[in-house]
N, C-alpha and C positions, 0 to 999 in steps of 0.2 A: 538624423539619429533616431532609432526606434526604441520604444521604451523597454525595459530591460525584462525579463522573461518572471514573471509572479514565483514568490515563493508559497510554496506547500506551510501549510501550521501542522506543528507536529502535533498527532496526535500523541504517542508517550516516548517516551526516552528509547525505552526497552522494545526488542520484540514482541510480534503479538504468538503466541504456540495454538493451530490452533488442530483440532484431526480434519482431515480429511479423506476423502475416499479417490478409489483411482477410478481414472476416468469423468469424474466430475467437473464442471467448471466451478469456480470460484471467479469474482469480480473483486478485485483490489482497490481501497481509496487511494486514490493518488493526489487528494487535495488537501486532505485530513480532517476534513467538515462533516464525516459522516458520522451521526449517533450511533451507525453498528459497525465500527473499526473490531476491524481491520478489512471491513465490505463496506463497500460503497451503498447508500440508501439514496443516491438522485441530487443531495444536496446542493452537488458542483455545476448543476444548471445554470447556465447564465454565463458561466465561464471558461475560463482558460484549458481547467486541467478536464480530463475522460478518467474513467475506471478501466484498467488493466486485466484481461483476462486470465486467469493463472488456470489449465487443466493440468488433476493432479494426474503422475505417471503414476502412484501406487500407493496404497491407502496408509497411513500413517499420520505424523505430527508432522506439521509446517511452520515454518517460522516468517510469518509475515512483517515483515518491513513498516515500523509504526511511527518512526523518527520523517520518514520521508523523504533520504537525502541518501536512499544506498545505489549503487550502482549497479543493482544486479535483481532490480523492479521487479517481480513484486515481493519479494524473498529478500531477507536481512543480508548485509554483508558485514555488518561487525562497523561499518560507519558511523555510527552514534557514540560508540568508546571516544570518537576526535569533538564529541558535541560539548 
């Protein structure tokens, strides 16, 4: 039996909104350990989870995924409403 797959610590309940531009990359926390959530700052060394690359299509607000349990990585799906 293999040990069971680590859970993510949420960072906040809520989505994080944040702007971005098109064509840019962004790096996603996927661990929740990073001081600059809803970007990844290295924290997750050592372990399990990577940081998620999100390039945005077109410049605007984004609603990054802060709870860390949505099904639609790195972007909210409204998963946190069932938290």
């Amino acid at each position: 039996m293999s040990d069971p797959m680590p859970m993510p610590i949420m960072a906040q309940k809520s989505p994080f909104k944040m702007a971005v531009e098109e064509g840019k990359s962004y790096w996603w926390c996927s661990c929740g350990q990073s001081s600059k959530q809803p970007f990844c700052d290295g924290s997750h060394k050592g372990g399990e989870f990577r940081p998620m690359e999100y390039k945005a299509l077109k410049t605007g607000d984004a609603f990054f995924c802060g709870c860390k349990v949505t099904k639609n990585a790195p972007l909210c799906d409204g998963g946190h409403k069932a938290l």
